[in-house]
N, CA, C and O atoms as CSV, one atom per row, in Angstrom:
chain,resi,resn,atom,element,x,y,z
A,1,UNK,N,N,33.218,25.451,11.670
A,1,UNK,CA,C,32.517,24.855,10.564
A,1,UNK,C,C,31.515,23.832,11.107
A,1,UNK,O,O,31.778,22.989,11.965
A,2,UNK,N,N,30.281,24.015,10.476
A,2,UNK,CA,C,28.831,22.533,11.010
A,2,UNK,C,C,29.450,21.258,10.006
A,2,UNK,O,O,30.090,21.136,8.962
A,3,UNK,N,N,28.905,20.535,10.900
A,3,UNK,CA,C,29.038,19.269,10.737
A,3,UNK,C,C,27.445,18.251,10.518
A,3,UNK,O,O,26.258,18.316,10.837
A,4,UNK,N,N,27.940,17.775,10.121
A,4,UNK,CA,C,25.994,16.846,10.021
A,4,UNK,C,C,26.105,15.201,10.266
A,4,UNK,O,O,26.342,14.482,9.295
A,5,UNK,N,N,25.991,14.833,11.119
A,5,UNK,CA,C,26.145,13.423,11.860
A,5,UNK,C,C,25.612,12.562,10.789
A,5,UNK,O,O,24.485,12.739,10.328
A,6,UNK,N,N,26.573,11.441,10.302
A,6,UNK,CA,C,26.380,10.580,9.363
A,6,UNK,C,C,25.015,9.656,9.475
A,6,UNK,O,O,24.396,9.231,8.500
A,7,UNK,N,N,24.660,9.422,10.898
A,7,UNK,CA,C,23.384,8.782,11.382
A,7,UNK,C,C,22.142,10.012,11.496
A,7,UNK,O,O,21.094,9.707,12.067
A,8,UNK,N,N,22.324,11.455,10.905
A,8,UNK,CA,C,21.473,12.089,11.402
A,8,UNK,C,C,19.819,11.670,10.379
A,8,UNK,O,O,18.787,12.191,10.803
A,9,UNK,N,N,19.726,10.780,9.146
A,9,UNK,CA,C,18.534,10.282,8.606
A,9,UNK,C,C,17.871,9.188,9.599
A,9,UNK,O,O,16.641,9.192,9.571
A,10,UNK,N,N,18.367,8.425,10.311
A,10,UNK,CA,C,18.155,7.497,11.065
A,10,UNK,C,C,17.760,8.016,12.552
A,10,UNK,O,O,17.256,7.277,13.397
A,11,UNK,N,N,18.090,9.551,12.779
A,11,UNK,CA,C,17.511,9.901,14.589
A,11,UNK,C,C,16.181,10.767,14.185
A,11,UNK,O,O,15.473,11.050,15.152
A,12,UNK,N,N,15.663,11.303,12.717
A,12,UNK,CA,C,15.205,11.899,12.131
A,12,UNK,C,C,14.152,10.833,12.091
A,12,UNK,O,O,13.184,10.947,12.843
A,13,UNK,N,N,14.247,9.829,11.299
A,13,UNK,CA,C,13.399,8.820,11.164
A,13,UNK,C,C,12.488,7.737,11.919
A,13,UNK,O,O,11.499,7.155,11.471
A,14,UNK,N,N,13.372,7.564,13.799
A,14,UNK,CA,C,12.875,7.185,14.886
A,14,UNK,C,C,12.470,8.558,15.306
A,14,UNK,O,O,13.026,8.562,16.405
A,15,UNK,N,N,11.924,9.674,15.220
A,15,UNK,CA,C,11.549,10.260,16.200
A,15,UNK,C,C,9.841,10.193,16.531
A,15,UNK,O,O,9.182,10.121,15.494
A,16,UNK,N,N,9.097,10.205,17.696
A,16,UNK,CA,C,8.225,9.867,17.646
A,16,UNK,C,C,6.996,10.778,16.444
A,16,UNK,O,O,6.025,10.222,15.929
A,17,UNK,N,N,7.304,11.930,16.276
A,17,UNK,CA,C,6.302,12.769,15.558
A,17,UNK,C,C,6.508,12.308,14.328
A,17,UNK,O,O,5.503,11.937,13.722
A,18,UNK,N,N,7.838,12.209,13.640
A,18,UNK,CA,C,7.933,11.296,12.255
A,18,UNK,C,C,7.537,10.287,12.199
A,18,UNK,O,O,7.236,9.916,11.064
A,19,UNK,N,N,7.334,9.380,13.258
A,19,UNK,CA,C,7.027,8.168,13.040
A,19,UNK,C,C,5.181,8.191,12.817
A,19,UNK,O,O,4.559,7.522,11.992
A,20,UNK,N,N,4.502,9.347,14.005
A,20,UNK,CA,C,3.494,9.355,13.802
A,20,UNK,C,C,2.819,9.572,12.685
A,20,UNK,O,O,1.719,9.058,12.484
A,21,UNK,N,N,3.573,10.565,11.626
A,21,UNK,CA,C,3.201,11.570,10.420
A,21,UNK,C,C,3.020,10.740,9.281
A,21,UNK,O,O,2.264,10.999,8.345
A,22,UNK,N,N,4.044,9.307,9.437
A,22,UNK,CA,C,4.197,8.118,8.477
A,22,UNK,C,C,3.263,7.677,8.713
A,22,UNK,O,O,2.566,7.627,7.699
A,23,UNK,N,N,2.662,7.178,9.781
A,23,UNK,CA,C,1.733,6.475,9.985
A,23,UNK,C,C,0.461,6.885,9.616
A,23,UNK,O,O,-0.392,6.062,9.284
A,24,UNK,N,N,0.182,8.477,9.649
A,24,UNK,CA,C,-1.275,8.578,9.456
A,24,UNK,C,C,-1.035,8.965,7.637
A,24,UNK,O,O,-2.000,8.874,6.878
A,25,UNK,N,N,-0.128,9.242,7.300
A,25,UNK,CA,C,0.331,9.504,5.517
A,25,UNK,C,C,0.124,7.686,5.275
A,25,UNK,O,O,-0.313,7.540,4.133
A,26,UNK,N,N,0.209,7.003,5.621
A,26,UNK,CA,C,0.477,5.628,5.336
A,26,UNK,C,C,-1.735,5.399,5.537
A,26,UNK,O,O,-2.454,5.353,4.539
A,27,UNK,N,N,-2.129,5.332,6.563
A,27,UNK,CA,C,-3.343,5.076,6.587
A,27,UNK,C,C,-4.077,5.725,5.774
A,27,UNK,O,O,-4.780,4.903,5.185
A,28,UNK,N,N,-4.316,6.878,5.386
A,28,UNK,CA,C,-4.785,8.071,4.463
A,28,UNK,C,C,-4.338,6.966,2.880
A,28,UNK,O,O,-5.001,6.048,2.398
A,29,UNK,N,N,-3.521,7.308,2.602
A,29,UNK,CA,C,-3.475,5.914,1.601
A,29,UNK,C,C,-4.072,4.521,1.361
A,29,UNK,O,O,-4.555,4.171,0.284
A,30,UNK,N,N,-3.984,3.642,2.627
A,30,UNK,CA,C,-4.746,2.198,2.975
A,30,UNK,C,C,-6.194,2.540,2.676
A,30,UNK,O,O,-6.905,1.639,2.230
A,31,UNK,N,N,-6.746,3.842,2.891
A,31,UNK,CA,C,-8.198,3.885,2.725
A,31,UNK,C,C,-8.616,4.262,1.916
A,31,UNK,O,O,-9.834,4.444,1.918
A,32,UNK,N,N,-7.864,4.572,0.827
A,32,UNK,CA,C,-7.763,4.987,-0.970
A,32,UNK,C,C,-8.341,3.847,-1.573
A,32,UNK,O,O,-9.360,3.563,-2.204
A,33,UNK,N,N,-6.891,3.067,-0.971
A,33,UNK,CA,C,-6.575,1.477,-1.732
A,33,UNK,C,C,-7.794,0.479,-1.499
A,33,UNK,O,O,-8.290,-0.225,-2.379
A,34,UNK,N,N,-8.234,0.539,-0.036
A,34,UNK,CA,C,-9.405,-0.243,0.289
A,34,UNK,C,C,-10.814,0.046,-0.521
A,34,UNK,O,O,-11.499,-0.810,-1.081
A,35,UNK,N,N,-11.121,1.688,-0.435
A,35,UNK,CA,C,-11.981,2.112,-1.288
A,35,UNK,C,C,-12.284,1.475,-2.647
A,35,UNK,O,O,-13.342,0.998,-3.058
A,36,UNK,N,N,-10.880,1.607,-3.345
A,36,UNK,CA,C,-10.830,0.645,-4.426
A,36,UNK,C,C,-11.120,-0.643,-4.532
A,36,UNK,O,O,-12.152,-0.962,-5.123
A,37,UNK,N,N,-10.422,-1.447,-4.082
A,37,UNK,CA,C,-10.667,-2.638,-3.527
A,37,UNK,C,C,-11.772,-3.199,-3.260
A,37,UNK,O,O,-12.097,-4.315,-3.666
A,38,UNK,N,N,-12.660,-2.228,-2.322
A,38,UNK,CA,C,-14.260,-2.440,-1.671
A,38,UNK,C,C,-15.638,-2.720,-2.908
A,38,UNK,O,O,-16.649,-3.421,-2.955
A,39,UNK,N,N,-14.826,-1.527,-3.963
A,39,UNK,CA,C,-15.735,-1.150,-5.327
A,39,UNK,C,C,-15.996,-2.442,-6.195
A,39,UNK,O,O,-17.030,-2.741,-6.792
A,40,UNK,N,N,-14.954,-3.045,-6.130
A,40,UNK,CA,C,-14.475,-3.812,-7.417
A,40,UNK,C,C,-14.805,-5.538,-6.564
A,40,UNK,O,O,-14.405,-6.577,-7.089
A,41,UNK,N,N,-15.246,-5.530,-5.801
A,41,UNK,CA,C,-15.196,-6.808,-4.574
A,41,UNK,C,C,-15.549,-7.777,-5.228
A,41,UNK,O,O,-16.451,-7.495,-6.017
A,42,UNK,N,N,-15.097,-9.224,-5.251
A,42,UNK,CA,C,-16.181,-10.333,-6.157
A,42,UNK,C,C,-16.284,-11.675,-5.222
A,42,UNK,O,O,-17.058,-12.626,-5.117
A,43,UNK,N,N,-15.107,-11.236,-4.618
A,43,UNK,CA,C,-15.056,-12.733,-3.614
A,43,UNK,C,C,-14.492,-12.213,-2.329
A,43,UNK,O,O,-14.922,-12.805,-1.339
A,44,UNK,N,N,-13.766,-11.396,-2.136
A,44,UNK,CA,C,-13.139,-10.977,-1.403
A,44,UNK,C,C,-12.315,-11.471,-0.179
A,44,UNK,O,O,-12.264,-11.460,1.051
A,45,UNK,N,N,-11.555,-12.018,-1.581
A,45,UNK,CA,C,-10.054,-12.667,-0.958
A,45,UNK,C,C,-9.135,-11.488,-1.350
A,45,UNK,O,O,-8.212,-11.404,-0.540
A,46,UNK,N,N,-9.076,-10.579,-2.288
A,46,UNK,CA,C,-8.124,-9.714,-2.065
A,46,UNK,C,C,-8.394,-8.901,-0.969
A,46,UNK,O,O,-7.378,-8.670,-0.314
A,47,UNK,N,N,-9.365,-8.409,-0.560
A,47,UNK,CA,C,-10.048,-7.333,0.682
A,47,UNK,C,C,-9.208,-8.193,1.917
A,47,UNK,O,O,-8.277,-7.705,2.558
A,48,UNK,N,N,-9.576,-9.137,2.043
A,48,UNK,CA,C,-8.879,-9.823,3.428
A,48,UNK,C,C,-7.247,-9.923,3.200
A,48,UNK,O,O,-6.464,-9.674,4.117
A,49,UNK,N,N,-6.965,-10.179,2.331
A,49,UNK,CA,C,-5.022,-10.023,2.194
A,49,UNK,C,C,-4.702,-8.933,1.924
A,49,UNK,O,O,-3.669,-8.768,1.274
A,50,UNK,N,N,-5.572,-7.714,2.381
A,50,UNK,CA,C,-4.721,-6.221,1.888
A,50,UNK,C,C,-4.415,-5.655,3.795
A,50,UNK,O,O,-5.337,-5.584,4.608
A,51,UNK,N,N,-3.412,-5.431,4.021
A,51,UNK,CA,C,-3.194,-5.505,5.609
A,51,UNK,C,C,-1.875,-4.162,5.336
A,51,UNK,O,O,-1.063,-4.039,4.419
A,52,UNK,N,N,-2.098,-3.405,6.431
A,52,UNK,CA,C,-1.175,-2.216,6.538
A,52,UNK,C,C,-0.405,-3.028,7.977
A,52,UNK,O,O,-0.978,-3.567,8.924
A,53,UNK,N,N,1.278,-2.855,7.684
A,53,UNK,CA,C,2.162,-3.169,8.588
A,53,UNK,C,C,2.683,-1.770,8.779
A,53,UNK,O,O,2.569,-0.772,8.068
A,54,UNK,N,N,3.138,-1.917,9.649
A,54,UNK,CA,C,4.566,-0.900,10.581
A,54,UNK,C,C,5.413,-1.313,11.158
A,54,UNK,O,O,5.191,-1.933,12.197
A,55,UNK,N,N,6.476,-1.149,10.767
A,55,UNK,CA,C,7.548,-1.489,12.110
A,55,UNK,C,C,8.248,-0.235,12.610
A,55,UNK,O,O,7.618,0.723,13.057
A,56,UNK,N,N,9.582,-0.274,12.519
A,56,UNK,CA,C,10.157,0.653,13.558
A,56,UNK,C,C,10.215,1.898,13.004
A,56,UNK,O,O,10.608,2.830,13.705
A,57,UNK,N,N,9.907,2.072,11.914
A,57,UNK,CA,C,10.642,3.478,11.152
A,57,UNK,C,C,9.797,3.540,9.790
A,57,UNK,O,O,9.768,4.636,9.229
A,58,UNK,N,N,9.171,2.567,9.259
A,58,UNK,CA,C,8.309,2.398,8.312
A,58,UNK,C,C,7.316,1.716,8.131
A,58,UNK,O,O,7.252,0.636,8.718
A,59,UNK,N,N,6.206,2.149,7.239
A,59,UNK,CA,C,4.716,1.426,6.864
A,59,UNK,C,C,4.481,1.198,5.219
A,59,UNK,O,O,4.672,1.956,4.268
A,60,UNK,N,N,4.074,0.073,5.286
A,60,UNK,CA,C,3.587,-0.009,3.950
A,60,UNK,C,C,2.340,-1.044,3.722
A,60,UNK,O,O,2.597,-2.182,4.115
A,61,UNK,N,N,1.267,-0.893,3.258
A,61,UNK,CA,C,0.221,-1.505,2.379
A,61,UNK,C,C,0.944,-2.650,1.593
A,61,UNK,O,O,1.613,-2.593,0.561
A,62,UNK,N,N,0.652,-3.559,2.280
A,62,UNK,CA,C,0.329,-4.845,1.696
A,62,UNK,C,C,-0.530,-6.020,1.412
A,62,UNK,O,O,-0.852,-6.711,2.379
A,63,UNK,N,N,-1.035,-6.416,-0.015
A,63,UNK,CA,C,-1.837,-7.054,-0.648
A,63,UNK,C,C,-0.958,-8.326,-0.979
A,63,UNK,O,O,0.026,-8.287,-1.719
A,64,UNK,N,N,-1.546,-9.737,-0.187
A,64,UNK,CA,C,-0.883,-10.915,-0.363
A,64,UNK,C,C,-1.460,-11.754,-1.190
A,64,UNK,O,O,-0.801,-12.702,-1.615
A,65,UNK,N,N,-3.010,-11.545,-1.641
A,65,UNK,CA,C,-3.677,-12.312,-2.717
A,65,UNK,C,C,-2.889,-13.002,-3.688
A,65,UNK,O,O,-1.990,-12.223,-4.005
A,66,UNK,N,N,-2.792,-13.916,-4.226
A,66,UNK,CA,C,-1.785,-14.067,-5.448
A,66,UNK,C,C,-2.442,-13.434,-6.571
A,66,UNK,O,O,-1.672,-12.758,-7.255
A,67,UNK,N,N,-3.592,-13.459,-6.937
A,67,UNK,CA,C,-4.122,-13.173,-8.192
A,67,UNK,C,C,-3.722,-11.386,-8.138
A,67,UNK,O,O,-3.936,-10.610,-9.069
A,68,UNK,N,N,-3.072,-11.000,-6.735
A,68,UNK,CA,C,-3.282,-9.212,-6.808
A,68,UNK,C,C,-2.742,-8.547,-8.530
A,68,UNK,O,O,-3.550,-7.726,-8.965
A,69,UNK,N,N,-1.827,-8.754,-9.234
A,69,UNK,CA,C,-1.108,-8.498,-10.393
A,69,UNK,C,C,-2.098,-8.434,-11.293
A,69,UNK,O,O,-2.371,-7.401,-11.905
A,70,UNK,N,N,-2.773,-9.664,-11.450
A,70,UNK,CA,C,-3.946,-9.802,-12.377
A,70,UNK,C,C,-5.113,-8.851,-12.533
A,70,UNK,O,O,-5.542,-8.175,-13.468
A,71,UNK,N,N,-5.513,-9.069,-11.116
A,71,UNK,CA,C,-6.456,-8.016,-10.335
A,71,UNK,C,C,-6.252,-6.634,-10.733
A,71,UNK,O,O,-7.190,-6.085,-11.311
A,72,UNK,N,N,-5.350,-6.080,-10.555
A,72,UNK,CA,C,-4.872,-4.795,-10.118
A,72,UNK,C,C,-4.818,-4.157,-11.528
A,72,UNK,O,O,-5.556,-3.198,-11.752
A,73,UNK,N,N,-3.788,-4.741,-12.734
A,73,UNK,CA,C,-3.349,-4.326,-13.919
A,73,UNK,C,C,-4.209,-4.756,-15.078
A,73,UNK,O,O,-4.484,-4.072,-16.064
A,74,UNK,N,N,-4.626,-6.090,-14.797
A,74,UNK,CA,C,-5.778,-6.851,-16.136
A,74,UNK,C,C,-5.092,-7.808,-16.385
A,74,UNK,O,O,-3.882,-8.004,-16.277
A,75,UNK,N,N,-6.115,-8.563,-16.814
A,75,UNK,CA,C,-5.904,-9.890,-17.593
A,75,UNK,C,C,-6.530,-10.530,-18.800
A,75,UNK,O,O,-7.568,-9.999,-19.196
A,76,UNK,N,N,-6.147,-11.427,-19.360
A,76,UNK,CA,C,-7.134,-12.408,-20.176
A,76,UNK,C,C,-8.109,-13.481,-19.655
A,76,UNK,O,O,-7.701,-14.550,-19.200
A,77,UNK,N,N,-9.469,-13.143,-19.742
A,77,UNK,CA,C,-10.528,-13.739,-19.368
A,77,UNK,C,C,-10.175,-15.254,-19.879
A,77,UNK,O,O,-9.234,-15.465,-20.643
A,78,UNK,N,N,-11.050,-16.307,-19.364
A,78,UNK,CA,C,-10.818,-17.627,-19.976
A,78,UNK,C,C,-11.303,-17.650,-21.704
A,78,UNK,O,O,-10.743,-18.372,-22.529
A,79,UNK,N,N,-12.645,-16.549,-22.087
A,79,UNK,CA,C,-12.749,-16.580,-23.119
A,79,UNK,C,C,-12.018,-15.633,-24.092
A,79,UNK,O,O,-12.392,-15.004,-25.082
A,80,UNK,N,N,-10.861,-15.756,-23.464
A,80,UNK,CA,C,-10.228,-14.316,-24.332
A,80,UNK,C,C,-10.436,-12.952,-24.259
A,80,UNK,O,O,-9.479,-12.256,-24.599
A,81,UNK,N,N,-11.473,-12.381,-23.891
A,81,UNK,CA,C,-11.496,-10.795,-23.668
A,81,UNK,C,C,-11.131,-10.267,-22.591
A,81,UNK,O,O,-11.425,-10.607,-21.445
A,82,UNK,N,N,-10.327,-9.221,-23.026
A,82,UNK,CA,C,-9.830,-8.497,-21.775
A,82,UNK,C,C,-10.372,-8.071,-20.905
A,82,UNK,O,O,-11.397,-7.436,-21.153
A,83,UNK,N,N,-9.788,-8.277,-19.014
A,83,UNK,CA,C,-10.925,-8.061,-17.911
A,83,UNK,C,C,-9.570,-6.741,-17.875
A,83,UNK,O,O,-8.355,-6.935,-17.859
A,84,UNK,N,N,-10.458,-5.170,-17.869
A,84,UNK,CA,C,-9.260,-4.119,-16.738
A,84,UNK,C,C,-9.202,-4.265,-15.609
A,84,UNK,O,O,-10.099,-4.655,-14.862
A,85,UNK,N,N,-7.816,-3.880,-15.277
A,85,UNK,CA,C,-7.430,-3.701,-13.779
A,85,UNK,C,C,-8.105,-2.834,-13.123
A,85,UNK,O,O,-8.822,-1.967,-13.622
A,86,UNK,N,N,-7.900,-3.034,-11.908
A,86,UNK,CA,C,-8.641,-2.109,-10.731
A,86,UNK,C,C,-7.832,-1.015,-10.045
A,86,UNK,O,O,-8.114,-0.376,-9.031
A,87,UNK,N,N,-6.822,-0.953,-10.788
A,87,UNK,CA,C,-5.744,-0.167,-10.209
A,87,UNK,C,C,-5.529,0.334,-9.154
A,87,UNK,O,O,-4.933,1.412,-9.162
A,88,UNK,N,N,-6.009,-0.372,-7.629
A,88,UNK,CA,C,-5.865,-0.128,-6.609
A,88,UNK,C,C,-4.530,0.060,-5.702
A,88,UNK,O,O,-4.486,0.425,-4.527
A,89,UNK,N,N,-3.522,-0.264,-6.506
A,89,UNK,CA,C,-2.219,-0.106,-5.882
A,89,UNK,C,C,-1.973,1.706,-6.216
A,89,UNK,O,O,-1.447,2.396,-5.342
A,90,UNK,N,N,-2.396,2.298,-7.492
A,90,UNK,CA,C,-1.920,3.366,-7.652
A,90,UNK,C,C,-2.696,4.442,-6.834
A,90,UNK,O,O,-2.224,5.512,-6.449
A,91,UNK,N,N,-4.338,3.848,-6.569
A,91,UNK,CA,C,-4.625,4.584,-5.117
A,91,UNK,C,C,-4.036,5.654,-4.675
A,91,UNK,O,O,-4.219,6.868,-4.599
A,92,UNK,N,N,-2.797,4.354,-4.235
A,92,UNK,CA,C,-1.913,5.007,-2.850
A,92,UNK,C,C,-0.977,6.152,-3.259
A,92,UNK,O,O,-0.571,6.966,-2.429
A,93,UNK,N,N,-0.699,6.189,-4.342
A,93,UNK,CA,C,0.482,6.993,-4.574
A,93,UNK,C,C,-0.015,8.453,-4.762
A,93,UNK,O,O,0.793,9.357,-4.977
């Protein structure tokens, strides 16, 4: 009878070709998000806090702006009318 090694998601997940495949699936995304991002530019403090990390086994797009929520989904202008989001997070998906 096979057996399937309880760690076998984790030797799957360090291997170097998976790791590579994440990485360029992960960048292919970052340049969605930036695209977006680039369009919509006004000051561009979100453009400078949008930074792609990696570590050992995973990548992810991250936007540290605080206003990103506002930015991204919409808000209320100071005079009351609604500004839309830029929906640059859904980019990626």
């Amino acid at each position: 009878m096979a057996t399937v090694r309880r760690d076998l998601d984790s030797i799957v997940a360090h291997l170097p070709g998976v790791r590579s495949e994440v990485r360029k699936a992960l960048d292919a995304r970052a340049v969605r998000v930036r695209a977006v991002v680039e369009a919509h530019r006004r000051t561009g403090d979100l453009s400078s806090s949008l930074e792609v990390r990696t570590n050992i086994t995973d990548s992810t797009v991250e936007i540290s702006d605080p206003a990103v929520y506002a930015i991204n989904y919409g808000h209320v202008a100071r005079d009351g009318s609604w500004v839309p989001g830029i929906h640059a997070i859904e980019a990626a998906l």
